[in-house]
N, C-alpha and C positions, 0 to 999 in steps of 0.2 A: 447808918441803916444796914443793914442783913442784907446780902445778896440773895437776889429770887434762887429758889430750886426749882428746876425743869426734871421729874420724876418720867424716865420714859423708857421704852421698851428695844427688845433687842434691833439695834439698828437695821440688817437685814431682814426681819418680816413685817418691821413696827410701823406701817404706813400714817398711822394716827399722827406719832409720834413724831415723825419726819416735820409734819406741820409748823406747830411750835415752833420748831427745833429752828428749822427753816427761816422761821423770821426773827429768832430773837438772834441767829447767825449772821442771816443776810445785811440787817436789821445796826449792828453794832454792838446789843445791847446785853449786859454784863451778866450771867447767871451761872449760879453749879449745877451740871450736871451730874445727875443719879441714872442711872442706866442698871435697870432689873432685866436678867436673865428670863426671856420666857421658854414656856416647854418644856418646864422641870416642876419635880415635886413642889419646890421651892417657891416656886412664882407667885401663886396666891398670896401665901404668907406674906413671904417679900412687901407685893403691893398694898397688902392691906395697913402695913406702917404708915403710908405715906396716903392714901386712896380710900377712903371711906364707901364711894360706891363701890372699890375694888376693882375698877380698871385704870387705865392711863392711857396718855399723859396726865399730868398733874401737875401744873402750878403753884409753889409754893411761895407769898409773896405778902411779906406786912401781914402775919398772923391769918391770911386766908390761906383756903384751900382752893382753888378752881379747876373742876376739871373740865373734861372734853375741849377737844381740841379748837374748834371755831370759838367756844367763849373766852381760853384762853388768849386768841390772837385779838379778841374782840379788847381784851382789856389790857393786853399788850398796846393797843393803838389807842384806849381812850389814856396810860398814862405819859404816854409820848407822842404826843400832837403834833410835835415838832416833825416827826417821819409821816413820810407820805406809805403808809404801811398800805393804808386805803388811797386809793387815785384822790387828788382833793377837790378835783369836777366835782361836784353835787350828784350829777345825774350819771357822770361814770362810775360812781362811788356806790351809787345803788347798782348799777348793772353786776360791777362784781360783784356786790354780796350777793346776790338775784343766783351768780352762775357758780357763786362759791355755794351757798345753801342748798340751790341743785344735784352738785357734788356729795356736799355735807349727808345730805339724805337717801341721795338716791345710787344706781347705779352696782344692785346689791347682785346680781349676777356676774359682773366683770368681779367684783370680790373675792364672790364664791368659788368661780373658776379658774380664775389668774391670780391665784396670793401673791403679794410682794414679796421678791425672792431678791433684791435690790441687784448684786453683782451678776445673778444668775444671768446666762446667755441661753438660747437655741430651746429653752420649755416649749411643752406647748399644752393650750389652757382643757382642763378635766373636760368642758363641753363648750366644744367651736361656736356650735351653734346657738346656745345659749347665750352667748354675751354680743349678737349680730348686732341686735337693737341699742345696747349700751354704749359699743363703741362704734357707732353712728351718730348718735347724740354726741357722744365725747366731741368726735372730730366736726360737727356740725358749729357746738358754738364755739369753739376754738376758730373754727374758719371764720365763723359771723365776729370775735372779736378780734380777729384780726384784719381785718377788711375794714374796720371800721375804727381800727385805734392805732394800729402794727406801722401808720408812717411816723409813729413819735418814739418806736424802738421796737425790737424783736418780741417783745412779751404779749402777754394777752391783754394791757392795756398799757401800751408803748413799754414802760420802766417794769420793775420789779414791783410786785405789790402781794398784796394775803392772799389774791385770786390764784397766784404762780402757785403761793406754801400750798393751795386747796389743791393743786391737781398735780402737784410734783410727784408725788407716788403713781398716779394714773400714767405721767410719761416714761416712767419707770417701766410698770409693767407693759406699755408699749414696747419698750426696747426688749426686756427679759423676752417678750412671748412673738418677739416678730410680726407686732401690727400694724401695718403699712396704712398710715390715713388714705395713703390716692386711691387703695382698693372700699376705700369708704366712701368717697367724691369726695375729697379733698388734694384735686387734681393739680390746684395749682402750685404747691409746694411749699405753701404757708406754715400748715403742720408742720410735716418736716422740719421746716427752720426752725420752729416756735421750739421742738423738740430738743433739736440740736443745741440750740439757745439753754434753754434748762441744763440741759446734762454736761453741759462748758462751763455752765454757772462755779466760781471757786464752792460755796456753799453745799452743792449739790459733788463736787468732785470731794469738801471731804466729810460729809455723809458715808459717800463709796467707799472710802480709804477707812475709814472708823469701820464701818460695815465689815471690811473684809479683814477685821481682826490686826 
């Protein structure tokens, strides 16, 4: 069989990208990497070889194409059942997609203001004020899935799962832009660890390292 192709963007601003990447890394599972240069002439072109709607990531796998990020991890987990990519609780399984889809759609002012800058340290975001609401939310169900799954391990549903790959970029730009959860009411230092947890992750350290060229 052909090894999948994972088609994805520059690691330091490619938050999409990070996704995927994230699980088929964390995950074990065997793929090539294509990594297109974005923010050049070039880029469109580039993605349009591999990219039919012309963005990425992109899936390439057993003569499909799949893009956007959430249906790839979707179909990363339907053909490895064997990984608990999703918690295999029934009803944990829906809460992360519930908080992944949440993610997936929403939260388009912390975007706008805070780009993924991955290694960047001490930014601070185009408008403070604008992303109050977003990163309340953020730190809200982070807390609530932690409180409620976090004694079966650090993550947002004890182990590692797709709900991590969905918000690995968001703990990112926590770190880049200096967003303290306690100053959210996420006083008791759940966040924090949950964060610490991530950015420890070997996975997420060599994202950084690949990142930083």
């Amino acid at each position: 069989m052909t090894k999948p192709k994972l088609v994805i963007g520059t690691k330091a601003w490619s938050s999409w990208s990070l996704r995927p990447w994230f699980v088929m890394r964390h995950f074990g599972l065997s793929f090539d990497e294509i990594e297109i240069a974005l923010r050049t002439p070039e880029t469109a072109t580039h993605i349009a070889r591999y990219s039919p709607s012309g963005k990425i990531p992109v899936l390439l796998i057993d003569n499909l194409t799949i893009g956007d990020s959430l249906a790839i991890i979707e179909t990363l987990a339907d053909r490895n059942p064997q990984l608990a990519i999703w918690p295999k609780d029934i009803a944990m399984r829906a809460l992360a997609r519930s908080v992944s889809a949440e993610m997936h759609a929403g939260f388009q002012a912390l975007r706008q203001n805070c780009p993924m800058d991955f290694n960047a340290r001490g930014l601070a975001p185009l408008d403070a004020n604008a992303i109050l609401a977003d990163v309340a939310r953020i730190v809200t169900l982070w807390s609530d899935c932690r409180a409620r799954f976090g004694h079966a391990g650090p993550f947002l549903f004890g182990d590692v799962t797709a709900a991590d790959a969905m918000y690995a970029p968001v703990v990112s730009r926590f770190v880049t832009y200096g967003l303290d959860p306690a100053a959210f009411g996420c006083t008791t230092g759940a966040c924090r660890a949950y964060m610490d947890a991530m950015m420890t992750l070997p996975v997420m350290r060599a994202w950084a390292k690949e990142a930083a060229g």
